[in-house]
N, CA, C and O atoms as CSV, one atom per row, in Angstrom:
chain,resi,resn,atom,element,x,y,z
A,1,UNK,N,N,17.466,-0.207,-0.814
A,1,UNK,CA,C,16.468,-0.441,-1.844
A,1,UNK,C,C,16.493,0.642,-2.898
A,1,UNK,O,O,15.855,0.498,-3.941
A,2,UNK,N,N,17.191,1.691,-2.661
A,2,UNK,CA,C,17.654,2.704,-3.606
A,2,UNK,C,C,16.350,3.506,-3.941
A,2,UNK,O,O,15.886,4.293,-3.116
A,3,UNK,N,N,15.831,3.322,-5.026
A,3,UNK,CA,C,14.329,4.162,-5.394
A,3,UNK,C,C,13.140,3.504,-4.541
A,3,UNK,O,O,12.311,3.224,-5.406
A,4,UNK,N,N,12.876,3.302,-3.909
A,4,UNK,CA,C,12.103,2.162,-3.548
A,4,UNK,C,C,10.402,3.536,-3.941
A,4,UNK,O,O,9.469,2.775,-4.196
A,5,UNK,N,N,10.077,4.455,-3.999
A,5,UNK,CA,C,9.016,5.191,-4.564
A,5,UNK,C,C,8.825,4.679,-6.174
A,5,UNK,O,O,7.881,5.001,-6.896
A,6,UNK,N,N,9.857,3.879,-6.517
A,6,UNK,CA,C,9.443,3.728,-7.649
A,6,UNK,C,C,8.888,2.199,-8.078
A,6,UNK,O,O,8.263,1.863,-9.084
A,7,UNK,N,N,9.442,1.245,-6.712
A,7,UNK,CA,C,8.463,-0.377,-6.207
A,7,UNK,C,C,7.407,-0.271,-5.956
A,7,UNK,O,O,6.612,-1.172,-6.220
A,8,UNK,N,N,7.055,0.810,-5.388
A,8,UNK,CA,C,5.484,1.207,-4.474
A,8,UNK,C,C,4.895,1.416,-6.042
A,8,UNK,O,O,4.160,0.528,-6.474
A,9,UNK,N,N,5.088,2.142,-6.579
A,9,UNK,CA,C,4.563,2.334,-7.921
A,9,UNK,C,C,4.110,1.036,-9.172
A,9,UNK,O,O,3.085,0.594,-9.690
A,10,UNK,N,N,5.512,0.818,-9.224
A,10,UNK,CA,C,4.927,-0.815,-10.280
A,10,UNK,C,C,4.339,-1.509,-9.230
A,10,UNK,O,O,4.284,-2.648,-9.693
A,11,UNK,N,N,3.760,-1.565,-7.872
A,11,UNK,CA,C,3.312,-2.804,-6.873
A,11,UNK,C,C,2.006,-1.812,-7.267
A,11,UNK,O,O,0.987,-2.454,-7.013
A,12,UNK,N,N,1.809,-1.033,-7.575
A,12,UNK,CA,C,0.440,0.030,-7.553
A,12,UNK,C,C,-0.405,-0.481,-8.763
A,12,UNK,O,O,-1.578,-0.844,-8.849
A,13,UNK,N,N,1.139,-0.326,-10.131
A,13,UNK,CA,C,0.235,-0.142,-11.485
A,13,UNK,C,C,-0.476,-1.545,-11.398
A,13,UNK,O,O,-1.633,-1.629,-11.811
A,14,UNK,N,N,0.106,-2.554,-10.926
A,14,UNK,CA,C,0.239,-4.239,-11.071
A,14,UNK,C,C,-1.153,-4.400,-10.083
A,14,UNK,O,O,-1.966,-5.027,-10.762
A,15,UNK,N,N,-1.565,-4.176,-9.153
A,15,UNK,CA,C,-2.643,-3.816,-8.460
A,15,UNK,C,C,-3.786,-3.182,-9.302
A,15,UNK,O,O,-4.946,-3.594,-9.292
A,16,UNK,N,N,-3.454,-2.424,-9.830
A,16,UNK,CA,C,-4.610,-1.656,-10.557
A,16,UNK,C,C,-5.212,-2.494,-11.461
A,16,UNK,O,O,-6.363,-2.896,-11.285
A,17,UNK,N,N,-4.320,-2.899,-12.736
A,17,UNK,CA,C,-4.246,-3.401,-13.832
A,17,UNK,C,C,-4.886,-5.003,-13.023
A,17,UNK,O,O,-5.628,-5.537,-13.847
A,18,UNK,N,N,-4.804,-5.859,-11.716
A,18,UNK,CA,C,-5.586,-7.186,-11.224
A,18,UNK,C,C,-6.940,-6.333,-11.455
A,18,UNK,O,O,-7.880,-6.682,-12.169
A,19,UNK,N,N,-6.829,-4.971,-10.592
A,19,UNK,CA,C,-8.354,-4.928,-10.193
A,19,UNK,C,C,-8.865,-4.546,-11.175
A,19,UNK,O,O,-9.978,-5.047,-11.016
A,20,UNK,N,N,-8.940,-3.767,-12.566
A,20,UNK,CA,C,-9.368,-3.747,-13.630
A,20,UNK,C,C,-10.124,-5.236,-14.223
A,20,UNK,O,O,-11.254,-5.520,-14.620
A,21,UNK,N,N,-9.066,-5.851,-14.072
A,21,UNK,CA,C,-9.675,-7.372,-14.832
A,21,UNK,C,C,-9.907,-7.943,-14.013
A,21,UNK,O,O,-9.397,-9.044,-14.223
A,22,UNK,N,N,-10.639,-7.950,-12.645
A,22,UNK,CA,C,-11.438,-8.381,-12.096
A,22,UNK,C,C,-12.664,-7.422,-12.061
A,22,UNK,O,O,-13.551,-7.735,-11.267
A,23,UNK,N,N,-12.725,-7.033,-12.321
A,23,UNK,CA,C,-13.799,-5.749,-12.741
A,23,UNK,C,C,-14.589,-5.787,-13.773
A,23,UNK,O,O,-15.810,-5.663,-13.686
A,24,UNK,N,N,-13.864,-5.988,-14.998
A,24,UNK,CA,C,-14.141,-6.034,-16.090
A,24,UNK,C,C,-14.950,-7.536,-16.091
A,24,UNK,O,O,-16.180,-7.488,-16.089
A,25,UNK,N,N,-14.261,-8.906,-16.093
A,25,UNK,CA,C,-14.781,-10.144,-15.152
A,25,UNK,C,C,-15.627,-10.086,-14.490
A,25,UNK,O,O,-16.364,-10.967,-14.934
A,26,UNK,N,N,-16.182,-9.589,-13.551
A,26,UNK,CA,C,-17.345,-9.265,-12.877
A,26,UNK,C,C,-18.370,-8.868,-14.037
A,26,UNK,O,O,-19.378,-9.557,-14.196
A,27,UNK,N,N,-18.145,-7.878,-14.760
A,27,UNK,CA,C,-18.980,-7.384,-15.739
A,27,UNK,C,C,-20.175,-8.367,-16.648
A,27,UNK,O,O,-21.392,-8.541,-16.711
A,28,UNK,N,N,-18.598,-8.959,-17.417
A,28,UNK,CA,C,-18.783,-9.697,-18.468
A,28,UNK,C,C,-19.402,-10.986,-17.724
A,28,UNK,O,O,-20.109,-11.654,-18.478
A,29,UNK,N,N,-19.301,-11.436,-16.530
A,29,UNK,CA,C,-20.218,-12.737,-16.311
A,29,UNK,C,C,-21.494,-12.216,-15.712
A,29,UNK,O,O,-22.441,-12.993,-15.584
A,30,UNK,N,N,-21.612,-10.736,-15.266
A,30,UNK,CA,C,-23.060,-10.469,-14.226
A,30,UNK,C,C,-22.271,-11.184,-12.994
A,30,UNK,O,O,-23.073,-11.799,-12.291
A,31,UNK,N,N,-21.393,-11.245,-12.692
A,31,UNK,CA,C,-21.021,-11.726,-11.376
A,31,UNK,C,C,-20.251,-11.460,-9.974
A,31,UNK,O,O,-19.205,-11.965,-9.567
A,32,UNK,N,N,-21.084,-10.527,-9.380
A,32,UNK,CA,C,-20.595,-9.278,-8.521
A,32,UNK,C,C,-20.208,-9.616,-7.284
A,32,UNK,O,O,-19.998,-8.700,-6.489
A,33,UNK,N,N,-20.015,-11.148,-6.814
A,33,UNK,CA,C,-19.800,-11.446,-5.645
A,33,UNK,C,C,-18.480,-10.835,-4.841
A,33,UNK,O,O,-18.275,-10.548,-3.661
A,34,UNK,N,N,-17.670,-10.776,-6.083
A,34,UNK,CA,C,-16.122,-10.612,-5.557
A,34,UNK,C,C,-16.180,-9.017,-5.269
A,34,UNK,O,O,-15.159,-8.560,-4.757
A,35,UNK,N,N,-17.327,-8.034,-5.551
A,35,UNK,CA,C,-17.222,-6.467,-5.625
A,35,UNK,C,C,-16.416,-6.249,-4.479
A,35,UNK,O,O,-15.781,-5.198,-4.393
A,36,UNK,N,N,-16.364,-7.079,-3.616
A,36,UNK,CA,C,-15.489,-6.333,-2.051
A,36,UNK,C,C,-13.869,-6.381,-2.217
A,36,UNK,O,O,-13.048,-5.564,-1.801
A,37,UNK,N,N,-13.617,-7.800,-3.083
A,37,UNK,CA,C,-12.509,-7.941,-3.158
A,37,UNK,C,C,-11.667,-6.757,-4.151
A,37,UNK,O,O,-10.622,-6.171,-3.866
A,38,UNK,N,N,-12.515,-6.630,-5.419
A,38,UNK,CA,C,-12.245,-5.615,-6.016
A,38,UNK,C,C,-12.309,-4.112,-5.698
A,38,UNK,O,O,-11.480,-3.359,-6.208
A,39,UNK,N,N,-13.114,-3.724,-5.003
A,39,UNK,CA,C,-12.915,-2.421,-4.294
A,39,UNK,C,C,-11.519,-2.342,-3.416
A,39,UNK,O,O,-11.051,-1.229,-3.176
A,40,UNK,N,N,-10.846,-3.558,-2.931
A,40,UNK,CA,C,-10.156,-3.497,-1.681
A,40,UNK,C,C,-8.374,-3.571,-2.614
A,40,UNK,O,O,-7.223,-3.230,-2.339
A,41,UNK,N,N,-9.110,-4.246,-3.823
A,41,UNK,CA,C,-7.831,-4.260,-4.714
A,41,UNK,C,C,-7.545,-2.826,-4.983
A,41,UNK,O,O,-6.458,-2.321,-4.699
A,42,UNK,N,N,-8.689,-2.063,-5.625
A,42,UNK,CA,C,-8.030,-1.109,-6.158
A,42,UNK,C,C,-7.708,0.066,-4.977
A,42,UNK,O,O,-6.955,0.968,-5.341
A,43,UNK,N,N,-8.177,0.113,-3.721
A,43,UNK,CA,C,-8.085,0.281,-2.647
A,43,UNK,C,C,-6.711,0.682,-2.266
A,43,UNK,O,O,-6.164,1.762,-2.489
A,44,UNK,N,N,-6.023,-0.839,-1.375
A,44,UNK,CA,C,-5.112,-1.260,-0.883
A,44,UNK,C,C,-3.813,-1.528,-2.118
A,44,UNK,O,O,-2.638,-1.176,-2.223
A,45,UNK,N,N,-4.420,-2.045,-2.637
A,45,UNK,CA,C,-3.127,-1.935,-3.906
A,45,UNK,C,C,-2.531,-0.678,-4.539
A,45,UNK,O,O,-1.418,-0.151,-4.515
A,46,UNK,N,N,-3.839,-0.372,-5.182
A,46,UNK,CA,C,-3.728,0.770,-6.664
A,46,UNK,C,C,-3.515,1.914,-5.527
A,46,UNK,O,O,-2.362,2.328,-5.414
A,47,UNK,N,N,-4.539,2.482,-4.649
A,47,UNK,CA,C,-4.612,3.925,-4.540
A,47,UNK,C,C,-3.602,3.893,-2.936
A,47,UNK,O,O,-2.876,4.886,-2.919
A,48,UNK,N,N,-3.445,3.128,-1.836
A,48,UNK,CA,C,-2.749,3.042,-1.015
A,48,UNK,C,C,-1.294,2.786,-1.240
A,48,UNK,O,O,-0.527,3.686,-0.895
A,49,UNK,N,N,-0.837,1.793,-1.719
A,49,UNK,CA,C,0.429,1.529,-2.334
A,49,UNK,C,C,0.975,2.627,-3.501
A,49,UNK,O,O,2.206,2.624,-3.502
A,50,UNK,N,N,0.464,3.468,-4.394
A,50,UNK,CA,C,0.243,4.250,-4.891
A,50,UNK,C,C,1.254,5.763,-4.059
A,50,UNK,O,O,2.327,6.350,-4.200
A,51,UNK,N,N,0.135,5.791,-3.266
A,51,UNK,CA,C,0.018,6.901,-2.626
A,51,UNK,C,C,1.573,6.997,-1.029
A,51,UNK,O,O,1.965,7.682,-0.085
A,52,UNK,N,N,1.750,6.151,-1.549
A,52,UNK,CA,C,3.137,5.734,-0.185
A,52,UNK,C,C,4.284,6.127,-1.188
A,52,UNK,O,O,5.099,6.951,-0.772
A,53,UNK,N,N,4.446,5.621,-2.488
A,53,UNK,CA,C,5.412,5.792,-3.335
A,53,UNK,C,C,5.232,7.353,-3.802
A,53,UNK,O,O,6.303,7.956,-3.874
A,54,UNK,N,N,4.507,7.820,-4.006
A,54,UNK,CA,C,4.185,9.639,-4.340
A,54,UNK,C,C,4.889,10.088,-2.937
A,54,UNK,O,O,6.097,10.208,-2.733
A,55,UNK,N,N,4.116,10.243,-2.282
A,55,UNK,CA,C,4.819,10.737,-0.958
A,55,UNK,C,C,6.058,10.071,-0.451
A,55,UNK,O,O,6.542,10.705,0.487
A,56,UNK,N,N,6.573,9.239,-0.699
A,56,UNK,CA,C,7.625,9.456,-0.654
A,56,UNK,C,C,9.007,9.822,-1.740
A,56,UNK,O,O,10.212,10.073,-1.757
A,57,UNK,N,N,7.787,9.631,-2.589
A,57,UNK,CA,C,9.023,10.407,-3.779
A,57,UNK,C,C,9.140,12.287,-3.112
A,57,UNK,O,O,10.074,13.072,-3.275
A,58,UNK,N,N,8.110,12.460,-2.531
A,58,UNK,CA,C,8.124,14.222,-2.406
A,58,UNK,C,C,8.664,13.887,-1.193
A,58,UNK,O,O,8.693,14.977,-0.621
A,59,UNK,N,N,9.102,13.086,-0.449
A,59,UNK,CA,C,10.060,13.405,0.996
A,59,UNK,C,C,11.039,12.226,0.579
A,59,UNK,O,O,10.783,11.077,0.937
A,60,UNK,N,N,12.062,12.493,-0.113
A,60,UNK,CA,C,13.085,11.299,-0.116
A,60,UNK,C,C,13.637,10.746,1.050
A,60,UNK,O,O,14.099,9.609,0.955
A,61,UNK,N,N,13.686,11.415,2.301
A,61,UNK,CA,C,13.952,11.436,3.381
A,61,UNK,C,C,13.260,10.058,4.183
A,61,UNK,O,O,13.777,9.302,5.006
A,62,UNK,N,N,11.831,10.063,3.569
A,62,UNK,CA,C,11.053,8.602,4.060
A,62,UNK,C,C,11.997,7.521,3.312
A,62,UNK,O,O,12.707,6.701,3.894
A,63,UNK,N,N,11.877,7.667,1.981
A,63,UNK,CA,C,12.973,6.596,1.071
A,63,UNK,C,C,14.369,6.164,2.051
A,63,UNK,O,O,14.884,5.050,1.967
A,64,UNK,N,N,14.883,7.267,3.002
A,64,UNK,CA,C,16.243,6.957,3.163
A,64,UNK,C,C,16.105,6.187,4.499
A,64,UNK,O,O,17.000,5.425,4.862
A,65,UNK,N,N,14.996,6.383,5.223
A,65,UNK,CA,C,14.724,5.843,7.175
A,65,UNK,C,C,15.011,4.268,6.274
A,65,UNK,O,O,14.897,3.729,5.173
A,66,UNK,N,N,15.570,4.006,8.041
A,66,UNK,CA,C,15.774,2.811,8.169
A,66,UNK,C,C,14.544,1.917,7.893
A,66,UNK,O,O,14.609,1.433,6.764
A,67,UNK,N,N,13.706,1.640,8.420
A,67,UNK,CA,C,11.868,1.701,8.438
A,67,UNK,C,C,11.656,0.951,6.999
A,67,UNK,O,O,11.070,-0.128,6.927
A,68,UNK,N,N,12.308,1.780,5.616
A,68,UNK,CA,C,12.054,1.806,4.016
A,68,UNK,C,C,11.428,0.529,3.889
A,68,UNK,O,O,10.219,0.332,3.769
A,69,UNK,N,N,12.297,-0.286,3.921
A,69,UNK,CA,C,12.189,-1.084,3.488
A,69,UNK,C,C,11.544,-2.228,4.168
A,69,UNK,O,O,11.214,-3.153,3.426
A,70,UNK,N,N,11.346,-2.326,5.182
A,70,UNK,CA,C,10.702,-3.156,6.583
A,70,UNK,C,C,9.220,-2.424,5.919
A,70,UNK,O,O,8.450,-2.922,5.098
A,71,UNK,N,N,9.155,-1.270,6.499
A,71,UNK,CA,C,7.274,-0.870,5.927
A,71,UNK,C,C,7.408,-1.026,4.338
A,71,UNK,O,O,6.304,-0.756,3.866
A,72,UNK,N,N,8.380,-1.375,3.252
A,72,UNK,CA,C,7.498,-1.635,1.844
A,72,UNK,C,C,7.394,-3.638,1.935
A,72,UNK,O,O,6.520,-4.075,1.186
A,73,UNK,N,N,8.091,-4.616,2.654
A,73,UNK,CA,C,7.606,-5.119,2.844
A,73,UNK,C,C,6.395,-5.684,3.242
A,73,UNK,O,O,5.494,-6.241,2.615
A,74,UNK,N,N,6.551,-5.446,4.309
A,74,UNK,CA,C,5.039,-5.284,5.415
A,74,UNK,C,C,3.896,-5.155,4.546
A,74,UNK,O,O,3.164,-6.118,4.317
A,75,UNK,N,N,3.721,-4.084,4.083
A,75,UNK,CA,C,2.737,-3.270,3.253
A,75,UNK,C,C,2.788,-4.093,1.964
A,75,UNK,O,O,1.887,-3.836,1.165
A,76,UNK,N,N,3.555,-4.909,1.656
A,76,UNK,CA,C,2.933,-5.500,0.106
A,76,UNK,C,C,2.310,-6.856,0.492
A,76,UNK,O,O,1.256,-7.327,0.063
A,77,UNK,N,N,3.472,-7.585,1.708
A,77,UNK,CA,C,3.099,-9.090,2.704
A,77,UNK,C,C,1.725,-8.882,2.799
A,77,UNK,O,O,0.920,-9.724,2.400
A,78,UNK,N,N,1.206,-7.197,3.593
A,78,UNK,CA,C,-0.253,-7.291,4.172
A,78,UNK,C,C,-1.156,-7.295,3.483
A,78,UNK,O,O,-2.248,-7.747,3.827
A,79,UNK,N,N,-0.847,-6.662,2.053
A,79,UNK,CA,C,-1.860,-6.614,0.214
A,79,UNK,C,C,-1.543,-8.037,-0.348
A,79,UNK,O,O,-2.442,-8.182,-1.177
A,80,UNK,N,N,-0.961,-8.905,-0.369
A,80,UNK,CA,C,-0.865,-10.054,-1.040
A,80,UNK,C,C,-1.619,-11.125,0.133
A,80,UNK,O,O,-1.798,-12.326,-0.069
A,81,UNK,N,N,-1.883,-10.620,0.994
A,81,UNK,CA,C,-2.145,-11.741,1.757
A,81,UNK,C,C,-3.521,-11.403,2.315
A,81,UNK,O,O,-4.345,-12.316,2.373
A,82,UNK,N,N,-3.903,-9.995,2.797
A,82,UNK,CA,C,-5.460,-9.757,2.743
A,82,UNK,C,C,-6.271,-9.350,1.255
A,82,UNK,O,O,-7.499,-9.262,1.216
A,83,UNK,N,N,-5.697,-9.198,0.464
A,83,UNK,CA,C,-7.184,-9.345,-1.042
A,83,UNK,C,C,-7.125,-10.947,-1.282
A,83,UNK,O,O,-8.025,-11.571,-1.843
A,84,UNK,N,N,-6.443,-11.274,-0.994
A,84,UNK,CA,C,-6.943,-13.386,-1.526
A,84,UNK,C,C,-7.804,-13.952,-0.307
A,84,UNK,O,O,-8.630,-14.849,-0.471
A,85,UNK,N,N,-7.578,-13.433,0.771
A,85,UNK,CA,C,-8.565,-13.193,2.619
A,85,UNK,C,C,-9.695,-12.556,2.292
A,85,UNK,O,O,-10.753,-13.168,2.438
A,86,UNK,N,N,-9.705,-11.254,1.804
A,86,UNK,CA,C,-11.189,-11.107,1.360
A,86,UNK,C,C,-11.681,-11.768,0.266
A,86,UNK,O,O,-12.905,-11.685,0.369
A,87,UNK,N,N,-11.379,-12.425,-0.802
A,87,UNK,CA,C,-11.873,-13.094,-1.530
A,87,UNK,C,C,-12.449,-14.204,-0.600
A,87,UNK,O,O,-13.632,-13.962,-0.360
A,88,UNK,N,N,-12.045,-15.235,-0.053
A,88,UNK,CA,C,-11.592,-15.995,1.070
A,88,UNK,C,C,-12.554,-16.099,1.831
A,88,UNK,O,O,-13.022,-17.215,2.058
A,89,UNK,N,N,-13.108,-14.901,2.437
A,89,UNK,CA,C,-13.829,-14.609,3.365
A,89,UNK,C,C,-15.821,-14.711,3.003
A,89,UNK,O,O,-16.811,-15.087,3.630
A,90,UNK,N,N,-15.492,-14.044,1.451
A,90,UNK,CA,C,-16.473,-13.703,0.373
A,90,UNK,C,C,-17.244,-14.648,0.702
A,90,UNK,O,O,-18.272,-14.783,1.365
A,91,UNK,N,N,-16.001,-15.778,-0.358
A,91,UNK,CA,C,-17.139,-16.922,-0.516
A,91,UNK,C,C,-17.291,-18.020,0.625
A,91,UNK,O,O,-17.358,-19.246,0.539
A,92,UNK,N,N,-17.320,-17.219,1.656
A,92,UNK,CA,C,-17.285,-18.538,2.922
A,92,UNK,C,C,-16.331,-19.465,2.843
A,92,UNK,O,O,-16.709,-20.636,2.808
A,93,UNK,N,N,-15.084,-19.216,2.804
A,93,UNK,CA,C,-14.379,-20.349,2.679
A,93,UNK,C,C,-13.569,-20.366,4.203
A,93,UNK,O,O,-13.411,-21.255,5.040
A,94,UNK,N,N,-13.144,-18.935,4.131
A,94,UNK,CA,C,-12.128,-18.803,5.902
A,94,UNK,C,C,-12.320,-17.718,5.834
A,94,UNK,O,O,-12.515,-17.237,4.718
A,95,UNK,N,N,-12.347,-16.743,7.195
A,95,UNK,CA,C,-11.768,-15.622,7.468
A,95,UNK,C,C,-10.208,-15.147,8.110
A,95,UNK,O,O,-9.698,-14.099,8.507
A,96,UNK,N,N,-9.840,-16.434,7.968
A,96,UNK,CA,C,-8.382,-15.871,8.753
A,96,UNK,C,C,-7.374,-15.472,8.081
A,96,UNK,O,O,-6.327,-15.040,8.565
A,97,UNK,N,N,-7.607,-15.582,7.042
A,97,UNK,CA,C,-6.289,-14.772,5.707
A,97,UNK,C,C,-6.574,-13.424,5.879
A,97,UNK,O,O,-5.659,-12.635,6.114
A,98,UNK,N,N,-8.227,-12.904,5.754
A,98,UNK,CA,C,-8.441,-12.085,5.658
A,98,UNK,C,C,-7.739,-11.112,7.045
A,98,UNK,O,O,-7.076,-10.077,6.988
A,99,UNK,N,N,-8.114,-11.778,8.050
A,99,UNK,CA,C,-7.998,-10.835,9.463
A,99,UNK,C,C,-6.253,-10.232,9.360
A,99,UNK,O,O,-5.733,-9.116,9.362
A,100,UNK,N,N,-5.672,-11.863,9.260
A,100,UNK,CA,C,-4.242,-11.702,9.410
A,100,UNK,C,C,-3.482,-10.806,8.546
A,100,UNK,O,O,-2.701,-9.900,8.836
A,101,UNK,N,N,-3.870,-11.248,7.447
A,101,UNK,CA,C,-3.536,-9.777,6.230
A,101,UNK,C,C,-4.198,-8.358,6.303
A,101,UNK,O,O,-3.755,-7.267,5.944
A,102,UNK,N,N,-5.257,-8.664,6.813
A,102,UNK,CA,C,-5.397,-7.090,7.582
A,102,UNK,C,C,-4.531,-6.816,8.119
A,102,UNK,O,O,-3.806,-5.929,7.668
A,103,UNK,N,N,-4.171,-7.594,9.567
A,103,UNK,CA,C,-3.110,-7.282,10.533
A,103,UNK,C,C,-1.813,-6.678,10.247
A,103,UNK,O,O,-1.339,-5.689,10.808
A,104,UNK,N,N,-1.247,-7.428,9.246
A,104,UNK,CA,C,-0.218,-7.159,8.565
A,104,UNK,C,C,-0.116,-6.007,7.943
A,104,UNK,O,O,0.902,-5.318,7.876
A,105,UNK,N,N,-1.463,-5.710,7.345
A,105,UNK,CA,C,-1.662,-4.112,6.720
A,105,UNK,C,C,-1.205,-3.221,7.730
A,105,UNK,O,O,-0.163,-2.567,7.786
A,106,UNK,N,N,-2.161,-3.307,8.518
A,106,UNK,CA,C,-2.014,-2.306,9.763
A,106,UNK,C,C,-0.635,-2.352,9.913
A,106,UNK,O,O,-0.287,-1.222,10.257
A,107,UNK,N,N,0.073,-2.895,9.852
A,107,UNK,CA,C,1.626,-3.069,10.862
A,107,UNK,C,C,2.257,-1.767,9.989
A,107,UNK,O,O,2.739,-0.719,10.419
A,108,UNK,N,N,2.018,-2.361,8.204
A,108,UNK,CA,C,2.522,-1.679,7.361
A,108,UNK,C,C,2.202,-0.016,7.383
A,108,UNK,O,O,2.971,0.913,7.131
A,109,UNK,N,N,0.534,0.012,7.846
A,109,UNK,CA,C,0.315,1.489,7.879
A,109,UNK,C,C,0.874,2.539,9.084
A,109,UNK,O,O,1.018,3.760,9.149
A,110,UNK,N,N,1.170,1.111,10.237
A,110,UNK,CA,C,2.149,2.009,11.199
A,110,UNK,C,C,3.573,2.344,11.123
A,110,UNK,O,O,4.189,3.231,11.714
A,111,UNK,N,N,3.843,1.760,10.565
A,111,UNK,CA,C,5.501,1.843,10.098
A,111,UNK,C,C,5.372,3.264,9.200
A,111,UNK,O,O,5.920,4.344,9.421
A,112,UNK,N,N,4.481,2.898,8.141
A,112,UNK,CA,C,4.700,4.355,7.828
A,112,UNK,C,C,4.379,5.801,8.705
A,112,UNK,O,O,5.033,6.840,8.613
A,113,UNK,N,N,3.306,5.588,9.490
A,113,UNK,CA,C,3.081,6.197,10.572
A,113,UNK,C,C,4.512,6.737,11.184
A,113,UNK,O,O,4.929,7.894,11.248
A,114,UNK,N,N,5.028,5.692,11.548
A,114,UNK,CA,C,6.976,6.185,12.312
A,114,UNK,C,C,7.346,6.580,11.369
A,114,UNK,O,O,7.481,7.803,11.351
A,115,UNK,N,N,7.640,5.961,10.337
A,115,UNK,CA,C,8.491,6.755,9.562
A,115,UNK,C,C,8.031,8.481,9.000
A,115,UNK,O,O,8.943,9.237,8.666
A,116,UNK,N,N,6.928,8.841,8.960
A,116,UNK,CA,C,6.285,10.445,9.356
A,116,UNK,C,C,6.587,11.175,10.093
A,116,UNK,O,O,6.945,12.334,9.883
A,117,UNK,N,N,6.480,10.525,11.269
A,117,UNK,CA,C,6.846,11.235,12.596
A,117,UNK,C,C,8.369,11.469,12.845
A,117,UNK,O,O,8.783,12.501,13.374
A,118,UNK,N,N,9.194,10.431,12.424
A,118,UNK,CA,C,10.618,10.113,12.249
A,118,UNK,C,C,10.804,12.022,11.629
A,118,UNK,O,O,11.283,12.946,12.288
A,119,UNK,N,N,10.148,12.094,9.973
A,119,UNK,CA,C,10.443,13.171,9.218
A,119,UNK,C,C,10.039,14.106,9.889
A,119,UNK,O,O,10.675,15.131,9.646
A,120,UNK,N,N,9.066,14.257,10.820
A,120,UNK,CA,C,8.247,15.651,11.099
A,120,UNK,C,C,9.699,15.734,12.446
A,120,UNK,O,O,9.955,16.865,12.857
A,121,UNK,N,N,10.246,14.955,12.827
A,121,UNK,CA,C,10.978,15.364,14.148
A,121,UNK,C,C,12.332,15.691,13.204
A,121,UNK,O,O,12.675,16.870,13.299
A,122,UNK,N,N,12.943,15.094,12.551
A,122,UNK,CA,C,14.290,15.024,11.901
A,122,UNK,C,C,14.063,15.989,11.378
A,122,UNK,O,O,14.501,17.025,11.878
A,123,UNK,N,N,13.415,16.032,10.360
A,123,UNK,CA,C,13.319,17.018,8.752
A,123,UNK,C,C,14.430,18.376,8.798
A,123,UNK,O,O,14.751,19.334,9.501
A,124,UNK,N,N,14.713,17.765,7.642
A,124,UNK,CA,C,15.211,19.001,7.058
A,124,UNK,C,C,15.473,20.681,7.617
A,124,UNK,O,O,14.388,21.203,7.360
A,125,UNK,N,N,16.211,21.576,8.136
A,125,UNK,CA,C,15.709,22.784,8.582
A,125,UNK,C,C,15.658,23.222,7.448
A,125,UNK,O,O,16.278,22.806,6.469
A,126,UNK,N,N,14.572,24.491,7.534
A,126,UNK,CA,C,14.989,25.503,6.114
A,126,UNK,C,C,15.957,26.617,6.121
A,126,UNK,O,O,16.191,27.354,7.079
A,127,UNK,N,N,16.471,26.658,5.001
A,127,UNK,CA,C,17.639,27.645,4.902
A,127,UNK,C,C,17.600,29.219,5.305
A,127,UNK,O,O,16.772,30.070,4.981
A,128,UNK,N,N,18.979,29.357,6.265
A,128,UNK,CA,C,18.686,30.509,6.941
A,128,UNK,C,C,18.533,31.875,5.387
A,128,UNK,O,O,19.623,32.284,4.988
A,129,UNK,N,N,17.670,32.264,4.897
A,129,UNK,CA,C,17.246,33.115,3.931
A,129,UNK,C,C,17.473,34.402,4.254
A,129,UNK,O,O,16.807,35.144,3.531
A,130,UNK,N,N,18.250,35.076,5.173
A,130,UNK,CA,C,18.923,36.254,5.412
A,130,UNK,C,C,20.115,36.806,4.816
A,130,UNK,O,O,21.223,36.271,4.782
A,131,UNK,N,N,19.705,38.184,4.243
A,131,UNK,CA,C,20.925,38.547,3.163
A,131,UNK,C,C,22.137,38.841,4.254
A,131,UNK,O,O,22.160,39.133,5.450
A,132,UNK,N,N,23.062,38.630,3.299
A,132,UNK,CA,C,24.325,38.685,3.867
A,132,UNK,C,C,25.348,39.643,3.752
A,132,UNK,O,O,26.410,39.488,4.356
C-alpha cells in the first residue's frame, strides 16, 4: 500500500469535511437528532483515522507490518459501516449495523493494537553512540 499514513489521512479529511456538513445541517434546520452520529463522525473518522495515519507516519515501521493493510481496511469497513448504524440506530430503524460496525471497529482497533506491540518487540535498536 506504499504510503498508506497518507490513506488514513484523506479517509480523515473526507470524514471531517461529512461531519462538518452534518453539523452545519443540524444547525441550519434546529435539528439535533443525528448529534450522536455526528460526534461519532468526527470521532471515528476525523480524529481516530486521523490519528492512526500520524502515528504511523512517526513509526514507518507500522506502515511496513504485514497487519498495514488488513487493519486500514478493517478500520475504514468498521467507520463506513458503524456511522450509517448509528444513524440507524438514532432513528429507530435497526441496531445491527450499528453493533456490527462497532465490531468491526474494534477488530480494526486491535490490529492496530498488534501491530504496536509487533513495534515495541521488533523496533528498531538505537545506535551504538560510543566514540570510536
Amino acid at each position: 500500500m506504499g504510503r498508506i499514513d497518507r490513506y488514513y489521512i484523506v479517509a480523515a479529511a473526507t470524514y471531517l469535511v461529512i461531519g462538518l456538513c452534518l453539523g452545519i445541517g443540524m444547525g441550519i434546520t434546529e435539528n439535533f437528532q443525528l448529534v450522536a452520529v455526528h460526534a461519532h463522525i468526527n470521532l471515528v473518522g476525523w480524529a481516530s483515522l486521523g490519528l492512526y495515519g500520524l502515528t504511523i507516519r512517526a513509526f514507518p515501521e507500522l506502515g511496513a507490518s504485514k497487519l498495514a493493510p488488513w487493519q486500514f481496511g478493517v478500520a475504514n469497513l468498521g467507520a463506513i459501516t458503524f456511522l450509517p448504524g448509528i444513524a440507524l440506530a438514532v432513528t429507530q430503524t435497526t441496531q445491527v449495523l450499528a453493533i456490527v460496525g462497532s465490531l468491526i471497529w474494534l477488530l480494526g482497533a486491535l490490529l492496530f493494537l498488534a501491530m504496536c506491540i509487533g513495534l515495541a518487540r521488533n523496533g528498531r535498536q538505537p545506535r551504538d553512540r560510543t566514540p570510536r
